[in-house]
N, C-alpha and C positions, 0 to 999 in steps of 0.2 A: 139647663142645657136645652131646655124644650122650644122650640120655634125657633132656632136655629143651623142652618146650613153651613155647611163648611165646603169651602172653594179648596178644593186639594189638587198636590203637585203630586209630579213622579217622587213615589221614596217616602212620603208624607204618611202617618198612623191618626188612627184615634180612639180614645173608647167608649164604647157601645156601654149604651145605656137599657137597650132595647131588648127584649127577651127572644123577637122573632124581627127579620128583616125582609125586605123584598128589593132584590139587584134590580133593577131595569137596564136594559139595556136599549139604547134608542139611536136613531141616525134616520137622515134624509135621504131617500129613493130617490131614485133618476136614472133616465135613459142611461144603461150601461155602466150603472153601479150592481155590483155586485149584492146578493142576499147574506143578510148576517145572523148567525144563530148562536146563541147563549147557552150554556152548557155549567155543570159545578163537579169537582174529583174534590171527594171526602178522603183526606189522607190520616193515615195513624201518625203515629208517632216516629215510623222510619223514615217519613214523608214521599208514601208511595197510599194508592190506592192497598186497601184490606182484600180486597177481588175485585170481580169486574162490575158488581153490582152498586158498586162505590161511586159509579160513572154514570153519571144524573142528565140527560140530552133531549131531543127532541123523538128519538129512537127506544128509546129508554127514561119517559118524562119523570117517573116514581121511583124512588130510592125505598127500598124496603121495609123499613123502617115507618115511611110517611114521612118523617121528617125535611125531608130537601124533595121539592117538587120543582119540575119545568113544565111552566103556564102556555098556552096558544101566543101567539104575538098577535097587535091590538096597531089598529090605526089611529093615533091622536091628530093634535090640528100641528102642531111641530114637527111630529114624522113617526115611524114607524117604529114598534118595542118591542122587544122579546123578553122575556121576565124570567128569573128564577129566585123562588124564595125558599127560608128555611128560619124553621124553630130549635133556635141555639140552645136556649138553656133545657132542653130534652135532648140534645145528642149523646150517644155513648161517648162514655170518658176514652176508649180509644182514639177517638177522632181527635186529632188538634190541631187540623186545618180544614178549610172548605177553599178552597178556590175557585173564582168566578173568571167564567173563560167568552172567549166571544173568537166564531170563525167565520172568513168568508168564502160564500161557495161560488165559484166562478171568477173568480179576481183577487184582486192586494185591497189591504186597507187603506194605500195611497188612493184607493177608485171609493174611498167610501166618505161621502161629505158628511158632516155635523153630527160626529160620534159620540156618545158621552156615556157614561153610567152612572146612574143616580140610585142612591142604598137612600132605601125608605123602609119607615117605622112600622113594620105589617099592625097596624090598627085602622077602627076604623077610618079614622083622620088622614091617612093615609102621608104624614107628615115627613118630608124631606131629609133626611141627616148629612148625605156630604154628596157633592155633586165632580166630578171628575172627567176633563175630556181626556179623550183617548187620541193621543198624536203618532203614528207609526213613528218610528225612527228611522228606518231606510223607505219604505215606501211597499219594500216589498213583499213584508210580514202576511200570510194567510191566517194565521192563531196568534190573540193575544192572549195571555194573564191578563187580566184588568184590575184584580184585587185579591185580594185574600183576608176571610176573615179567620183570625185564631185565637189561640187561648192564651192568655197570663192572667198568671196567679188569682185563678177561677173565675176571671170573666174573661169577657170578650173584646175585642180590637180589629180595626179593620185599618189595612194597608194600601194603599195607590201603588199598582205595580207600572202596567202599560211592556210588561216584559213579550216579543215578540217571536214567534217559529214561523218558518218560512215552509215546514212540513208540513201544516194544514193540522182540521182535527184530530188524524187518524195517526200524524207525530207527535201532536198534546199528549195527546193518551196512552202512547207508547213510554212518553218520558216518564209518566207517573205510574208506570207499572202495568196499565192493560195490557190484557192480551192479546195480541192480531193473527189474525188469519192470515196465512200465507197466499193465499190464493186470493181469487180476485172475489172480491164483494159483491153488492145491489148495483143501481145505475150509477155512470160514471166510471165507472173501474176503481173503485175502491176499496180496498182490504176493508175486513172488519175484523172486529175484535171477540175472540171469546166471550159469551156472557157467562159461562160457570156452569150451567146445564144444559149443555150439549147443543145451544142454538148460536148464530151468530150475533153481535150486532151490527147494525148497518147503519155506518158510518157516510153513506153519500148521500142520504135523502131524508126528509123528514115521514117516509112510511106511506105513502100515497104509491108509492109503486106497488102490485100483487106478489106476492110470494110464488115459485113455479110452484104447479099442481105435485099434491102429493100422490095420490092415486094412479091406477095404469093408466095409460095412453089410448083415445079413443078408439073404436074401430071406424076403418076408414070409411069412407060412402061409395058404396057404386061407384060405379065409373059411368057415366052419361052416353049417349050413343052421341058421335063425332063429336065429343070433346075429349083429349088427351088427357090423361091422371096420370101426375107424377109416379114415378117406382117409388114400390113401397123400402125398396134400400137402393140408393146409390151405389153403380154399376159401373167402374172407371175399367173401361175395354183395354186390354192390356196392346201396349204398341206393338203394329209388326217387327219380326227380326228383320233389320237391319240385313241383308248378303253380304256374307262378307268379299272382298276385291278378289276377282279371278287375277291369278300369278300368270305373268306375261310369260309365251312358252322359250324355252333358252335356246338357241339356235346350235345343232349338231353341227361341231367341228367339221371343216373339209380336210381335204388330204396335205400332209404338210410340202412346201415347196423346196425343190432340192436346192441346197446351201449354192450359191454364188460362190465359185472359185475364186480365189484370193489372185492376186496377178502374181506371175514369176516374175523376181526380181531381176535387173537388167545381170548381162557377168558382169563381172568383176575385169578392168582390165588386168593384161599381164607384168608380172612384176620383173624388168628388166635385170638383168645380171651384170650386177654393179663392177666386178672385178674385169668383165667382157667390156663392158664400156668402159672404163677405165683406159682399157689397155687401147679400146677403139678409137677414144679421145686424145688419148698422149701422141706428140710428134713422136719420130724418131728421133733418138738419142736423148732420150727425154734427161734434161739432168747434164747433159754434157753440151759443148758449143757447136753451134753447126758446121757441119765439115765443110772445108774451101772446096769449090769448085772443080769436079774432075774427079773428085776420090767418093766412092762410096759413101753411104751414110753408115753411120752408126747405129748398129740395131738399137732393141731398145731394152733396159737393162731386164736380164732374164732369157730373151729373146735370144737365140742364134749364138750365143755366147759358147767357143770354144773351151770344153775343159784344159786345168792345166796338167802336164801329165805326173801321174804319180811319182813323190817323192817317196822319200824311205818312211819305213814305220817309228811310229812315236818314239823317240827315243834314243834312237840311232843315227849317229853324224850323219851328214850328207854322203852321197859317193859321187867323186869326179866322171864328169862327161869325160868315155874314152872320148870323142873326137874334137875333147877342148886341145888344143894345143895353145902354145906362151907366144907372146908377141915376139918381133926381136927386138934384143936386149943390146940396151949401153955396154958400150966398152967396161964400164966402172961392174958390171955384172956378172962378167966371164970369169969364165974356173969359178963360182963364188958356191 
């Protein structure tokens, strides 16, 4: 197997002959490609980092052990590397994965030309074993997996991932178990992660930034003659009260106006007396014909009407007019 390369796809294994290997990680700079940094999480057997110490970066270049180191990155004539190696056949038998990770800072891997990773033989020869480019799948991946080496049946193998996070380092790390800081990290605004005694790691820069002073705070300098010196605390002058609106004043009732008399209704005409007009209206002899020429009229019934004179009481024949007397009578009626 010796002086042979192997051209590997996604999904693609092989096995390791090699007792120690070295990842390289490499790609081509350019105006407004993003910096790429190579990183390894040593996982047990529940395939999660053992602690945070597990997590091998540019932050963190040494793994405790010695065994998995992260190298400076190196200018060659093809382009730019970042390296991470490690001596397999001396890791603790807990470990049975190494994963080789690659993040960009400031961009996608869709902005990163001529990516690739190359597992080479840590001897001096410095000889080739399998070469791999790295292809995003959407473009907009910030962390990849690029490989993993692990164990079967007591040696070693190494796998072609190109498995993609769009969370950058600091969600690599979270998936495999590190622990992050809730709060905001180094430069960038980046969480970091727990290291395990009581410091963080810093996850947004490769350590060129200073750490804030532990120590107190200087004493200030003098104040200059005509130069102004900031207060030594910030002094926010509390706002005026606001006045609150003078209430408009209500104006006192005048004297109330006497009610407007209602008008009197006109009267009422008078209601004539129907039985008086009646009797006003009717001619004389109302009811009967008019009397001929020469004779009186006829009152009108009610009116002037002679009573007739008293008869006998109820009951009792009539009694002869003494001053009737009998007509004369026919012969045919004497002596009879």
């Amino acid at each position: 197997m010796a002086g042979m390369t192997h051209l590997m796809t996604k999904g693609s294994n092989i096995q390791l002959y090699a007792t120690a290997v070295r990842a390289v990680l490499r790609w081509t700079p350019g105006a407004g490609a993003p910096d790429i940094d190579a990183s390894a999480l040593l996982l047990g057997h529940e395939g999660v980092v053992r602690d945070d110490t597990d997590f091998v970066f540019y932050n963190q270049p040494r793994h405790p052990s010695g065994l998995v180191r992260h190298l400076a990155k190196t200018h060659e004539l093809e382009g730019l590397t970042d390296t991470v190696e490690a001596d397999l056949a001396a890791l603790d038998p807990s470990v049975d994965r190494v994963l080789l990770a690659a993040s960009a800072d400031g961009g996608t891997f869709a902005e990163v030309p001529g990516g690739l990773l190359l597992l080479l033989r840590d001897s001096g020869t410095g000889e080739t074993i399998t070469r791999f480019e790295i292809v995003p799948e959407t473009g907009e991946e910030t962390a990849l997996i690029c490989g993993e080496l692990y164990r079967r049946d007591g040696s070693w193998k190494f796998r072609a991932l190109g498995q993609g996070y769009t969370s950058g380092l600091i969600g690599l790390a979270t998936t495999f178990g590190v622990s992050v800081d809730d709060g905001e990290g180094g430069a960038g605004g980046e969480d970091s992660a727990d290291s395990g005694d009581g410091g963080f790691l810093d996850l947004s820069s490769d350590g060129s930034v200073p750490p804030p002073p532990s120590g107190p705070p200087q004493a200030l300098v003098p104040a200059q003659a005509g130069v102004p010196q900031p207060p030594s605390e910030l002094e926010i002058p509390e706002p005026d009260p606001v006045p609150a609106p003078r209430p408009e004043p209500i104006p006192e009732p005048g004297p109330t106006p006497d009610p407007v008399p209602a008008p009197e209704p006109p009267p009422a005409p008078p209601v004539p007396d129907r039985a008086a007009a009646t009797v006003a209206a009717a001619p004389p002899g109302y009811g009967y014909p008019p009397p001929p020429p020469g004779m009186p009229p006829v009152p009108a019934y009610g009116a002037g009407t002679v009573a007739p004179p008293p008869g006998p009481a109820y009951g009792y024949p009539p009694q002869p007019d003494p001053a009737f007397t009998l007509p004369p009578q026919g012969p045919q009626f004497v002596n009879r």
